[in-house]
Structure formats: C-alpha cells, structure tokens
C-alpha distance (Angstrom), angle and dihedral (degrees) to the residues before:
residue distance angle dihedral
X1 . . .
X2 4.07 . .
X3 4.05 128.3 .
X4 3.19 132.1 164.0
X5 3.87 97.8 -119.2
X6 3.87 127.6 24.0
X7 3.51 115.8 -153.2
X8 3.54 119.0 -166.2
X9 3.93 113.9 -153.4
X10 3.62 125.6 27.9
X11 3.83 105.0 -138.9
X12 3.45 128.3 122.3
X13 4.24 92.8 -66.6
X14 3.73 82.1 48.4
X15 3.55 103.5 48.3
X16 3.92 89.5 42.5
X17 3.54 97.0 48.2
X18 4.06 93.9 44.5
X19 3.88 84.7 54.9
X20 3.45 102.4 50.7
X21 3.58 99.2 54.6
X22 3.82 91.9 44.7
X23 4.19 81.8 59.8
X24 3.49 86.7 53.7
X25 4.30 90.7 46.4
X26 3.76 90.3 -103.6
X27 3.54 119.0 150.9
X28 4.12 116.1 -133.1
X29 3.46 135.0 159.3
X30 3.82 122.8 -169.2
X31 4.07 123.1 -152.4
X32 3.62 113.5 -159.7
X33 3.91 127.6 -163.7
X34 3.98 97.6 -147.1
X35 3.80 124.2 44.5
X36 3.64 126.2 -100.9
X37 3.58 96.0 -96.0
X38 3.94 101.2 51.8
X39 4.08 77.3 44.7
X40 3.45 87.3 66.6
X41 3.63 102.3 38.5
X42 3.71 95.1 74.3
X43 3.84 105.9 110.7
X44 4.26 98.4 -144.7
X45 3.71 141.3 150.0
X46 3.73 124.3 -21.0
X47 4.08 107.3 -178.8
X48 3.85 99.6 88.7
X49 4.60 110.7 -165.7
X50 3.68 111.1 -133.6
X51 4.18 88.0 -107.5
X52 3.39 87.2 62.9
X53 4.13 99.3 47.4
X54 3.68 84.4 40.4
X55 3.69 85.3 68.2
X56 3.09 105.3 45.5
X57 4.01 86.7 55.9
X58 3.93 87.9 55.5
X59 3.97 87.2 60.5
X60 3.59 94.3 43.4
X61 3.70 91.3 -116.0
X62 3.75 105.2 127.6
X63 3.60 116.9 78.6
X64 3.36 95.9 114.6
X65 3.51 107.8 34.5
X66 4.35 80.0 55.0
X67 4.01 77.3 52.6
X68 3.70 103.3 50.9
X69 3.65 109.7 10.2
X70 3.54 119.6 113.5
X71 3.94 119.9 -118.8
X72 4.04 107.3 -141.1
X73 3.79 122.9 -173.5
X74 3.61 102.6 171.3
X75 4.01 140.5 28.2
X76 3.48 130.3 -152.2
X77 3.96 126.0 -124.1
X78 4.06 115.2 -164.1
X79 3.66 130.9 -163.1
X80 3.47 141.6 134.2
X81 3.87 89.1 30.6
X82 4.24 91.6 -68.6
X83 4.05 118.5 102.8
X84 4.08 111.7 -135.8
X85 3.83 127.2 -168.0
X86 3.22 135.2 -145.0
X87 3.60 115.7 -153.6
X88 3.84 104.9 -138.8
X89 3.97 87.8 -179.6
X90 3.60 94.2 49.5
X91 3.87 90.7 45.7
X92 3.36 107.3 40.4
X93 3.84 98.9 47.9
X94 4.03 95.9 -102.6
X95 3.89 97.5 -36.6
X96 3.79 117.7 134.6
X97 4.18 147.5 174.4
X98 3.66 133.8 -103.5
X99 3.95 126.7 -138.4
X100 3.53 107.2 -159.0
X101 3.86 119.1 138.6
X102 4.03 114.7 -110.9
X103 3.59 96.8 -133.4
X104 4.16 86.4 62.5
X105 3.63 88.6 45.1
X106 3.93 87.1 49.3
X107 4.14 90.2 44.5
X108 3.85 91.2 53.6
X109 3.69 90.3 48.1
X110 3.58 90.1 54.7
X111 3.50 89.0 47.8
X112 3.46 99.1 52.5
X113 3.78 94.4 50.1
X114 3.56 94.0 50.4
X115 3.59 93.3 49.5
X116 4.38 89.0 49.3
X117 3.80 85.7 44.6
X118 3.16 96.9 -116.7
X119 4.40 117.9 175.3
X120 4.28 114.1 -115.5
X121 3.48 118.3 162.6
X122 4.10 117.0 -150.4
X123 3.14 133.9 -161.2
X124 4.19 101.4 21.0
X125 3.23 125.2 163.5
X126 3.89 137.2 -156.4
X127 4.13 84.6 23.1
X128 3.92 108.8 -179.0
X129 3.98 135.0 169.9
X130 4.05 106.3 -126.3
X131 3.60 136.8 -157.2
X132 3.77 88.8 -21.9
X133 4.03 85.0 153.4
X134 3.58 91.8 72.3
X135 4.14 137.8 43.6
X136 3.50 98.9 -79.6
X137 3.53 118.7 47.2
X138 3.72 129.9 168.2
X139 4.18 144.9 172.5
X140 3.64 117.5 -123.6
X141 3.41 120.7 -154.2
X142 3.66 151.8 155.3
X143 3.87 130.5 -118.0
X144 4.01 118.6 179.4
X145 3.91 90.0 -14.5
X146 3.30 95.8 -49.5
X147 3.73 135.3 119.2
X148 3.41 119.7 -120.9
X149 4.04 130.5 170.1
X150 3.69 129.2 -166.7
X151 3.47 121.2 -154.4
X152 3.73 129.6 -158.4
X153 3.44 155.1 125.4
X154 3.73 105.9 -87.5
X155 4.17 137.0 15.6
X156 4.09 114.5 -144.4
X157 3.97 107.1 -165.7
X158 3.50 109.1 -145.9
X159 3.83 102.3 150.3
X160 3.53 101.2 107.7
X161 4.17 140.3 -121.6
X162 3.51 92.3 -39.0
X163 3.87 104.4 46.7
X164 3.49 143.7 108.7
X165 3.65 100.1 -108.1
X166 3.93 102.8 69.5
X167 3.81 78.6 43.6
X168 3.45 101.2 59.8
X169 3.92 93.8 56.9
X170 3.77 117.9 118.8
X171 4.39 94.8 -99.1
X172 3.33 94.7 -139.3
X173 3.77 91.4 58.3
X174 3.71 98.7 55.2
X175 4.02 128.4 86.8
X176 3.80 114.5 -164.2
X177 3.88 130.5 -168.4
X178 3.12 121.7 -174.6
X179 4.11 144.0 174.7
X180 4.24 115.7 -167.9
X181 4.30 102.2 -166.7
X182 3.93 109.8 -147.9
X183 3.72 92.5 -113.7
X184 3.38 144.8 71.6
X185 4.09 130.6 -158.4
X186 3.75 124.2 -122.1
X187 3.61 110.6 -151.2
X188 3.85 132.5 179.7
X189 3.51 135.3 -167.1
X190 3.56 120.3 -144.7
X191 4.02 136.6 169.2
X192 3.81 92.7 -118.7
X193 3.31 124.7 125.8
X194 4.60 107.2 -101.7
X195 3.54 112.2 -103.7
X196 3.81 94.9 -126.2
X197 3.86 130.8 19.6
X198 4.06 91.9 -120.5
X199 3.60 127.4 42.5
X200 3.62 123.4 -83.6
X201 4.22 124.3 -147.9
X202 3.01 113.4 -156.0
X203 3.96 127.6 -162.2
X204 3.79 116.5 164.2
X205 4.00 130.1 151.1
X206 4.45 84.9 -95.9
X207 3.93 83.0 55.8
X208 3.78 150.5 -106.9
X209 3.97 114.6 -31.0
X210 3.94 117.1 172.1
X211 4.18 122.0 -160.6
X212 3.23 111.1 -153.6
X213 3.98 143.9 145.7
X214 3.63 154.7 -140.5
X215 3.51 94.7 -161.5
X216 3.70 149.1 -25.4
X217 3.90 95.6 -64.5
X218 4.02 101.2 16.9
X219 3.64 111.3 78.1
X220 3.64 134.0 -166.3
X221 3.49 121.3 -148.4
X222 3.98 137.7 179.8
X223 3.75 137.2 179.9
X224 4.15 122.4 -176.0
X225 3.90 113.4 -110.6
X226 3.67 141.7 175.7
X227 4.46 118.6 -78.7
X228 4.08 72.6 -122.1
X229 3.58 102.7 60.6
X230 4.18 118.8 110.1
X231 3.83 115.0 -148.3
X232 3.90 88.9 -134.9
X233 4.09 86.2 64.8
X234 3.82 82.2 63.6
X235 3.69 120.5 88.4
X236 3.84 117.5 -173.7
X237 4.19 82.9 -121.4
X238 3.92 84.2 51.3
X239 3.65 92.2 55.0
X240 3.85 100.5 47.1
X241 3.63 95.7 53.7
X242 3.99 90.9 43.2
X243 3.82 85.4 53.1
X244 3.80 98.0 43.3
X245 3.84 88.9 48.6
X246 3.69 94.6 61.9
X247 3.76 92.7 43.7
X248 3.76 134.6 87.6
X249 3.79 113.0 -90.2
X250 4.17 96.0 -110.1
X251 3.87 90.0 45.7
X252 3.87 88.3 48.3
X253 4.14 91.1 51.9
X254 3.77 82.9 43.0
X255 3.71 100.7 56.3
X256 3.57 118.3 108.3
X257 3.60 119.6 -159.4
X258 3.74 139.7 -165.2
X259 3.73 133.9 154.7
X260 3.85 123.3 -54.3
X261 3.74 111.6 -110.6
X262 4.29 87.9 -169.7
X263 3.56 120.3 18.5
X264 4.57 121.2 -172.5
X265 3.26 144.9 175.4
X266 4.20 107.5 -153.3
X267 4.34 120.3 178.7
X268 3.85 113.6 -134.3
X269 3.60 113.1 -131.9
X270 4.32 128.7 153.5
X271 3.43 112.4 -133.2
X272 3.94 133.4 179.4
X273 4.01 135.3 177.2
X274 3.37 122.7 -157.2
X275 3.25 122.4 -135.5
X276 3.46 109.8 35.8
X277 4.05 93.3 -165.7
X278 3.79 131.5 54.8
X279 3.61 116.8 179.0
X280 4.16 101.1 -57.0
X281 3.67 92.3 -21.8
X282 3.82 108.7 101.8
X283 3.68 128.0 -177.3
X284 4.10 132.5 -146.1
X285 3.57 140.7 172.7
X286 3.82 118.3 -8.6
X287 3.57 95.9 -5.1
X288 3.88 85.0 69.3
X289 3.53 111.2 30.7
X290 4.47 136.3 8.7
X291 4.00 114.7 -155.7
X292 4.18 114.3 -173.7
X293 3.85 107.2 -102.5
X294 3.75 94.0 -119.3
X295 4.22 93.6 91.8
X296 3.88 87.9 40.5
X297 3.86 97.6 -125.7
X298 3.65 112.5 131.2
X299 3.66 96.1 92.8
X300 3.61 101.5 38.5
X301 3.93 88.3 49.0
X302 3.34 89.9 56.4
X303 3.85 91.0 53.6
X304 3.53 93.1 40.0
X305 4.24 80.7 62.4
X306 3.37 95.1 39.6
X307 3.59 89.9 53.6
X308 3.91 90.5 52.4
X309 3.58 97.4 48.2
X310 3.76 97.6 44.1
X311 3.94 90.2 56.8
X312 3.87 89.9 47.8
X313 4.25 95.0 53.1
X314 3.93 87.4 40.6
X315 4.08 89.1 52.7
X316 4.01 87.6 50.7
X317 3.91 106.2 42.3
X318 4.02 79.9 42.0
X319 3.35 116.7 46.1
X320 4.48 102.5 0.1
X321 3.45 89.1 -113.2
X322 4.27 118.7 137.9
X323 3.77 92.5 -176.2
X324 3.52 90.5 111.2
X325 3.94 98.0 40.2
X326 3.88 86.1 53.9
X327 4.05 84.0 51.8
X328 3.12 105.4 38.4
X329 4.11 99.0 95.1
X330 3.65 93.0 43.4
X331 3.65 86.7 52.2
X332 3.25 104.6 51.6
X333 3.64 101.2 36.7
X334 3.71 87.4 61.7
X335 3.64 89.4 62.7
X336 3.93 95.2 40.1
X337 3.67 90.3 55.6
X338 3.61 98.2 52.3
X339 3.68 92.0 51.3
X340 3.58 93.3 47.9
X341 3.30 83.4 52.9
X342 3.56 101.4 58.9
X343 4.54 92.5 38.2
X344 4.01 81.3 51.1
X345 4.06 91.8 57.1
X346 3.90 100.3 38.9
X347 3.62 88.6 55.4
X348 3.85 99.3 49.7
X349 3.73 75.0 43.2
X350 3.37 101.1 55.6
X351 3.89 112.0 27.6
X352 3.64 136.0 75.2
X353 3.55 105.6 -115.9
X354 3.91 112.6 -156.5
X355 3.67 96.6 -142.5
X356 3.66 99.6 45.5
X357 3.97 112.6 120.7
X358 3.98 120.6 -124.9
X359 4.15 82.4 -101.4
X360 3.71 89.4 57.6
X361 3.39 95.1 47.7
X362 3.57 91.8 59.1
X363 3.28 96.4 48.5
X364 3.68 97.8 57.1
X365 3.61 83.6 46.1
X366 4.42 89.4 57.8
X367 3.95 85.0 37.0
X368 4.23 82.5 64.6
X369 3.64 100.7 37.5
X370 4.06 87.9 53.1
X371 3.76 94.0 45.4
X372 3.79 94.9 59.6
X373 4.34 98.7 31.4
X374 4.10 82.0 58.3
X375 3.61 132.0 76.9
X376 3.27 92.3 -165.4
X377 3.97 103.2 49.3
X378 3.78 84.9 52.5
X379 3.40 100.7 53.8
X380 3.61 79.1 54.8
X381 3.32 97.8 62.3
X382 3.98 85.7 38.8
X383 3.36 99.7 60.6
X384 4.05 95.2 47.8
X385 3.85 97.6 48.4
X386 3.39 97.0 52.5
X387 3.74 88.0 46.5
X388 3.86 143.5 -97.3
X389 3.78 115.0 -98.3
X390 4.11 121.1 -98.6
C-alpha cells in the first residue's frame, strides 16, 4: 500500500491531522496499535481552546460538539476558604473555553473519517517508522499475522508518550527536559450533576481538588494524592469527603454525589522533546511534548501542532515548497514552550508541595492573593487558559 502521509496513532492529533489533509485532497492513512474501541475508552481532557474547535469547524467535524459543548467565560480560583473568578470573557476581549469530553471529540472524528472514507488500520502490531532519514520512508507493520508495509512520502507520529515514534529517533539527536511533580491526581467520573457551571481550582493546605465536567449531568472530579497511593484504598465515600474537605463550605453542601463509573490515579510530570522533526519523521502531540493537566493543554497543544504541521504538508504537495517543513519544529516549539510554561506555574500555584518550606508556602499564598486583587495578573492568566494564538 502507498499514501502520501503515514500517520502513526489515531487519537485526536491523528484523526485531526488525517482530516485536514484529506480537505486539502491529501492522501493519509493512519495505523493504530489498539482497536477503535479501547481508542475510545481512554477517559482524557475535556476543556477544548477556541484554536482547537476552530479546527474542527474547518473539517466539518463539529456539529455536535456546537450542540452539546459547554460555552465557559470564566473559571474559578479557591483558597483561603473564598471562591474567585476570573472572567476569561471580560479579559480576553470576548474569547472563551469549551467543555466537551475528548473521547466525543475522538468519536466524531472517527465518524467523520469513516463517513469521507478515509483508510485507519486497527489493531497492528509490530508498528515501526522506517528509513524516514532518507527519500523513501515507510511503516511496517503487521495485521492478523501478516506483514504489511506502507510506503510513502512522509511519517506524522501521533501515538503519544509511550510510542514508537519518539523511539525510533536517532538518540544522539534528541534533547529531553523534563520535570516529574511528587504527586499524582485521583480523578473520578460520575453521572452527577457538577457542582458549579465553571470549573473550580482548588488549592488549600489538604491539597489541590479540581471540579470540573463533561457535561451537564457527568462530572469530573480530581483531588491531589501521594505517587504511593493504590486506587483500591479509595472508596467512593473516601473520595467525597476528601473532596468536600478541600472545598469551600457552600460548594461542599452543594456537592452531589453518586457512584464513580471510572475511577484513576494519573502522575503529573512536564515533559518536552526537542526537535520535533528528523529527516521525514515528524512528531505531534504527546509523542513530542507532556504538560500537567491542571492548565488544560494537552489537547489543544496537540491541535496547536497539528495545525502547524498540516499547513506545512499542504504548502509542499501544493506549491513544492519545504519552507514550512524546515519550520515546522521551531514553530511549534515556540508555542509548546509557552504553554508549558503557563501548566508548569498553575501547578506550583495550585498544589501543596510536600517539600515546600513555611516561606514558600507563603509565598504561593501572596502569589494568589496578587493574581486575583490585579486586573492585570488576571488577564494574564486569561489570556493563557483560553489559549495563545497559532
């Protein structure tokens, strides 16, 4: 089999990407290791930047998120038992989030490919990025024991932290950095109706918390725990009373509760690879870069480079030009970086950190009482969680 572009992985970076070069009469196929339905198990990211929903109206993708998405123009930041909001709208000159769950955003992507007719193989084996450092590369795979190899003229790796695409770089030509927090979150997910209609961080002395939804009676919820800490110690009634502890006390007499339909415990750790290209081997999303959850950016990162990357094939099979191949780590990078940036300082923000002196304590404590007293810091804030511009 031949294409024009490989891509390995067929999450949301993958989906988006294969669609946007079939709009521009692009041929892609994507090979996937897992099967559609263990794709779409993966509970994820639900706070979608208007970059990234702008996208997905280019495809012709987003009927339903426009549906049953949630519109939010503010988030909430408690401490010191108050609740304050920043009012992204007000802010950002009209800009705004979107909560809408990534496994729907995944589902209509597989929709919408199946319905253009678009190629994904699931379920292959043994995948692997080959001779990518030359003019002909391909991905080998297998598929019901048997060997299959796709040729073409460029690989996109879109499989995330752990795949083979970051993998298969040349060592020696790859620059890691790297922070691992000493924490994790335990989240639930629970068909209760949320406690507020816009997020609420929380960072008191028992901990970060976040409330958060996927919908108007799924909610999302988090508290911060120990690396240590086993799931199986966690009893739904556990969790609720954790969570209520570390919120304010009309939030806490507002929390409804019900019983967890998915329950995980997930580190925090910022991650970043540099480059982001070798030879025709180009890398997006999670393969390239991790953020902590707590400024909401994995997603819309991946967008962002799936944005970046789609521009730069279309330019070449268009018009011959490689100007934006030869920019396209550079480019994106830039963005990563500021983003990581911003998840890096809302979690030192935000979280108890065990080793953290008395002095540091208090001065995450003035850090928070600043942020919300000034117009200015908050717009700050504003303008980064709703998301820097491509």
């Amino acid at each position: 089999m031949r294409t024009q572009v490989a891509i390995i992985g067929s999450g949301p970076a993958g989906l988006l990407l294969g669609q946007l070069l079939h709009k521009a009469g692009i041929d892609a196929v994507i090979v996937e290791r897992r099967s559609r339905d263990h794709v779409l198990s993966r509970i994820r990211a639900g706070v979608l930047e208007s970059g990234t929903v702008g996208l997905l109206d280019a495809i012709g993708a987003s009927a339903r998120l426009h549906e049953e998405g949630l519109r939010h123009d503010g988030v909430e930041l408690l401490f010191g038992g108050r609740r304050h909001r920043i009012d992204l709208s007000r802010l950002t000159g009209g800009r705004h989030v979107t909560v809408y769950g990534q496994t729907q955003m995944t589902r209509d992507l597989m929709d919408h490919r199946a319905a253009s007719g678009g190629v994904t193989v699931y379920e292959a084996d043994d995948v692997e990025p080959r001779d990518f450092d030359g003019g002909k590369p391909f991905v080998s795979y297998r598929k019901g024991g048997v060997a299959h190899r796709l040729d073409c003229d460029f690989i996109a790796g879109c499989d995330g932290f752990h795949g083979v695409s970051r993998a298969s770089a040349p060592e020696n030509a790859i620059k890691t950095f790297e922070r691992v927090y000493p924490f994790g979150w335990l989240g639930i997910l629970a068909d209760v109706p949320p406690v507020s209609h816009e997020l609420i961080y929380a960072g008191e002395a028992r901990g970060f918390a976040l409330c958060s939804m996927r919908s108007a009676t799924r909610s999302r919820y988090y508290v911060q725990c120990g690396l240590d800490e086993r799931i199986e110690d966690w009893s739904d009634a556990r969790f609720w009373d954790e969570l209520r502890a570390r919120l304010d006390p009309a939030s806490a007499e507002a929390l409804v509760t019900g019983p967890s339909i998915e329950k995980s415990i997930a580190p925090l750790r910022s991650f970043v690879c540099e480059p982001m290209r070798f030879g025709r081997l180009f890398l997006a999303g999670d393969a390239a870069h991790i953020v902590p959850p707590t400024g909401a950016k994995g997603l819309n990162l991946a967008a962002g480079d799936v944005h970046y990357l789609s521009q730069a094939l279309i330019e070449h099979f268009r018009e011959g030009s490689d100007a934006g191949l030869d920019a396209y780590s550079a480019r994106a990078l830039a963005r990563v970086w500021k983003a990581e940036r911003f998840s890096w300082h809302l979690t030192s923000l935000m979280h108890h950190f065990p080793e953290n002196s008395p002095f540091e304590q208090r001065m995450q404590r003035a850090e928070l009482d600043y942020l919300v007293s000034s117009d200015h810091a908050m717009a700050a804030l504003a303008e980064n969680y709703v998301g820097l511009p491509y």
